[in-house]
N, C-alpha and C positions, 0 to 999 in steps of 0.2 A: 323298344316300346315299353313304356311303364305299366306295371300292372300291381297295384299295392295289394295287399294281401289285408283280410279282413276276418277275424275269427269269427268260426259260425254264432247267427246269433246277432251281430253287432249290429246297429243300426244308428246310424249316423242323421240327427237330428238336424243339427244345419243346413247339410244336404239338401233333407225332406223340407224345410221351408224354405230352404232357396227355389226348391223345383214348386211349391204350391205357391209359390209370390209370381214364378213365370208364366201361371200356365190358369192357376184358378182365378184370377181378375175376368181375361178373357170368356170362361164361361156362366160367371155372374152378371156381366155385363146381359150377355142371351138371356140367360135367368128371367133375365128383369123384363127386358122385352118381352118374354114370354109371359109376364105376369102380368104388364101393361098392357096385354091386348085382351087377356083375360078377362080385367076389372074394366076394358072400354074405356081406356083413357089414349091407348091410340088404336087406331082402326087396320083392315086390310087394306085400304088405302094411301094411311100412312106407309104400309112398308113399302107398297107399289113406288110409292113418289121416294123413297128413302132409298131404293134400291134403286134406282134413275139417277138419282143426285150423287151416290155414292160411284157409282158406276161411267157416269159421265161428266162427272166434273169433281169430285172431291178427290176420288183417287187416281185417275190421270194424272191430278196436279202435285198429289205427294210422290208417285213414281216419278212423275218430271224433276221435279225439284229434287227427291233423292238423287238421281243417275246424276244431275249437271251439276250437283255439288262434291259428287266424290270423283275420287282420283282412280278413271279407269284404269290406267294403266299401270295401278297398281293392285285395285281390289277386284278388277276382273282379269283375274290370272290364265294366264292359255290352259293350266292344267285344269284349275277350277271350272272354268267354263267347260273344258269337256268332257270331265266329267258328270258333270250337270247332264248336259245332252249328250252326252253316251248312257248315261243310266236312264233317260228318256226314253229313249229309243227300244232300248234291252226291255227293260220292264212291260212298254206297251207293246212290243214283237211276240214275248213269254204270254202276256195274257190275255193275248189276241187268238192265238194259239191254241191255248189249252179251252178256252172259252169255245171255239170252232169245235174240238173235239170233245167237249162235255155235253154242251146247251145243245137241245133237243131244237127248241124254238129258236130258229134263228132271226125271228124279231126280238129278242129280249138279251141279244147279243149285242148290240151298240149301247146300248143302256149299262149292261154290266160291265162289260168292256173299260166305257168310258168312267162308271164310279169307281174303278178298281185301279185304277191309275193317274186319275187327275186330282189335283188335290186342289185345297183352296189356299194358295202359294201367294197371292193379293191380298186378301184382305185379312184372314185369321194368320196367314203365315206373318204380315207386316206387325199385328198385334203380339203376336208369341214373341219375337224379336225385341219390340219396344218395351215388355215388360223386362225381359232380359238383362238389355242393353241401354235402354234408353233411346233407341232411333231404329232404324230398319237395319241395320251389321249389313250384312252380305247379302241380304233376301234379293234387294234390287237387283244385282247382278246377275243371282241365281236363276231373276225375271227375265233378265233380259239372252238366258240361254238356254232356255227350257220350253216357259209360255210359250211362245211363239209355234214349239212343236207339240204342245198341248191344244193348239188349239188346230193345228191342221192334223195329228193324228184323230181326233174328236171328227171332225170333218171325215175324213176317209173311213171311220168303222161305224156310224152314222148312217151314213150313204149306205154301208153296205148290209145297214138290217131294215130299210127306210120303203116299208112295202109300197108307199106309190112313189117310190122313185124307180125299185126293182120294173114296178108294171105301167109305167110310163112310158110315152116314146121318147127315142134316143135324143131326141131338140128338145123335149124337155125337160129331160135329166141335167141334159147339157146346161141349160138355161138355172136349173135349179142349184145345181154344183158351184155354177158360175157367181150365185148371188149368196150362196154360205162363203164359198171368196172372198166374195167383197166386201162379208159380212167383219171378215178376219182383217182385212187390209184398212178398214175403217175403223175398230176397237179400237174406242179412247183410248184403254190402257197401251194398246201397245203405241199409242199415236202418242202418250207421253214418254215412251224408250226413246221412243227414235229421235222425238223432239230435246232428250233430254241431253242424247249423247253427245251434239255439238261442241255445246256449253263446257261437258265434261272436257273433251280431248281438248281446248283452247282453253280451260283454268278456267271459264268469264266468271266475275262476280256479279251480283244483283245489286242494285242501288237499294239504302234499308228501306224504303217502302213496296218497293215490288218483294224483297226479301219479307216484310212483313206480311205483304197479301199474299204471299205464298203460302207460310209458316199457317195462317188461319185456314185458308181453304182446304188446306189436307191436312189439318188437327180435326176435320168433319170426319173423315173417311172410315176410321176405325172405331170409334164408337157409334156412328151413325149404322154401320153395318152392320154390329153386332146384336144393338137393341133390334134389327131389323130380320134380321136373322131369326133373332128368339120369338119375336113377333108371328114369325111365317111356319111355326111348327103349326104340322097337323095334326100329328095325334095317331091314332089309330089307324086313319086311313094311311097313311103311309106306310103303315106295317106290316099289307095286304098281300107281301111278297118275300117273305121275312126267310126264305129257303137260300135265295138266291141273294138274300140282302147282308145274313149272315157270312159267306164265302164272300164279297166281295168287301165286307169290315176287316175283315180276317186277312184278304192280300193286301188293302190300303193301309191296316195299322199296325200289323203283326210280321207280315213274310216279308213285306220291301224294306221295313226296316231295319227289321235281324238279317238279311241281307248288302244292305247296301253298305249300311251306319259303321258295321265293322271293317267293311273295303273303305270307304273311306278313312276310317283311322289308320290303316293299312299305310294308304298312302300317302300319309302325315298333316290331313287336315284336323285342324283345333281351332277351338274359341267360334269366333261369331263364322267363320266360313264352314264348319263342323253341325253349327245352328241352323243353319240356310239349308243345308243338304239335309240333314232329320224332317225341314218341314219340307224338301221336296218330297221326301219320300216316305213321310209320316203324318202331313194334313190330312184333313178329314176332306170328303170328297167334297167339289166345289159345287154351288148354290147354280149357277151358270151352267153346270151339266146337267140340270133339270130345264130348265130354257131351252136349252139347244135340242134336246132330246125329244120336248114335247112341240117344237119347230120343225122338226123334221122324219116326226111320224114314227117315232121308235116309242119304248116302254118308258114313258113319261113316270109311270106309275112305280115300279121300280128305282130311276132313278129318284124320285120322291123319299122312297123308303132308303136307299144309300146312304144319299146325304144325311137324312135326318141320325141314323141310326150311329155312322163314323161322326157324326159333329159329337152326338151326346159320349162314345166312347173314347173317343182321341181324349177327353179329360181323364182319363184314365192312364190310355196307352203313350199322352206327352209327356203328363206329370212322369212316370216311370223311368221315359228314356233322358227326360232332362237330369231326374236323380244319379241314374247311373251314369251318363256322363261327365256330370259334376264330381260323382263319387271318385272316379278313374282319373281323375284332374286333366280332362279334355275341355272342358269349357271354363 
């Protein structure tokens, strides 16, 4: 494993604007949305319908069309995938754990839980990528082996701080379990994985007009989200939990990644599949774990403050790790 040697002191400019080209587009774009809703030239409505459209149809179709035009069987590697969802699994089992044994309230445990491990791997992950690269690299793959148990561990430690589901009868726990299922089994996004893989493992091409109505409808997705994103800060009142919001910026942008990002190099990932695994395990907590959160009766309001706080720091803590991995000539 290469490791150059840098005398104290040195600081390698290129670097620094290759990592501020990858990573600060992305949070000007929020910027702006942020500013835009300020000056009232779009509404909390706009983000309502922005965050529908992004969510149900713009980015279903670029995860579609990403999966069924790459070569799975080459870019989703047996090893790559499991490590994807083997560092899934680890990371949510550790801070499921130590959260059990810290948090006093254990309604304010699915909340933290879930920002502390879920990142936003769709929509700001696909953007870090395309600045990058120019296209989504590896993220799709990374999507299609991880997501999946992002969204049913979010389910099971949910449920498990979900005070009327705790003090409900067992048919209706039953009942209520049954429809965050099928809440999971019906996500666009994952409906455009699976829709996407056929395609992949038979080669099919698209005739160039469906190849074009593709190519537009998920050229919406990533800036559409992002203005939307910026749009939906609150401010103040999201920072109303700022004890517990700090500890869980700290395991989303700090612990998992000086963690993982090094086992991964470990075990000979580079360039865009290297990319994929830093935004598994170093997005800023997903916009969607405030949804689910405040659906199913947990600390909406904390995860409020998570997100908010990992979106505004990840511009910090992505710029840094993209630097360094550029520096170590891993990307």
């Amino acid at each position: 494993m290469y490791f150059p040697v840098y005398e104290y002191g040195e600081f390698d400019m290129d670097n620094f604007i290759y990592s501020l080209n990858a990573t600060m587009p992305v949070f000007l774009v929020m910027v702006l949305g942020y500013f835009l809703r300020r000056i009232n030239v779009i509404n909390d409505n706009f983000a309502k319908v922005s965050d529908k459209l992004v969510f149900q149809c713009a980015l279903p179709v670029y995860v579609f069309h990403d999966i069924a035009t790459c070569n799975l069987t080459e870019d989703l590697s047996p090893g790559f995938a499991l490590f994807c969802a083997g560092s899934t699994v680890v990371f949510f089992l550790v801070i499921w754990g130590l959260a059990e044994l810290f948090i006093k309230d254990k309604k304010e445990i699915g909340s933290f839980v879930q920002g502390s491990f879920r990142g936003s791997a769709a929509v700001l992950g696909i953007a870090f990528a395309e600045n990058i690269y120019g296209d989504a690299g590896m993220v799709p793959a990374m999507i299609v082996a991880s997501i999946p148990l992002f969204n049913i561990f979010s389910v099971i430690v949910l449920c498990r701080s979900d005070a009327g589901m705790l003090t409900s009868r067992a048919s209706m726990r039953y009942s209520r379990i049954l429809d965050v299922l099928k809440g999971i089994v019906t996500n666009p996004i994952i409906i455009g994985i699976v829709a996407g893989i056929p395609f992949a493992l038979l080669h099919a091409t698209f005739p160039p007009i469906v190849e074009k109505t593709l190519n537009s409808v998920g050229a919406l997705s990533t800036p559409l989200a992002l203005i939307s994103i910026g749009a939906g800060f609150q401010g103040v009142e999201a920072l109303s939990r700022i004890g517990y919001t700090v500890w869980a910026a700290l395991i989303k942008l700090v612990f998992m990644p000086a963690v993982f990002l090094p086992l991964a190099v470990c075990m000979g990932f580079r360039g865009a599949h290297l990319i994929a695994i830093m935004i598994l395990v170093g997005a800023p907590s997903t916009v969607s774990g405030y949804i689910m959160a405040k659906n199913m009766n947990n600390d909406y309001v904390l995860s409020s403050s998570i997100v908010m706080v990992t979106t505004l720091l990840s511009s910090v803590t992505i710029t840094l790790t993209v630097y360094l991995l550029k520096a170590f000539s891993y990307i």
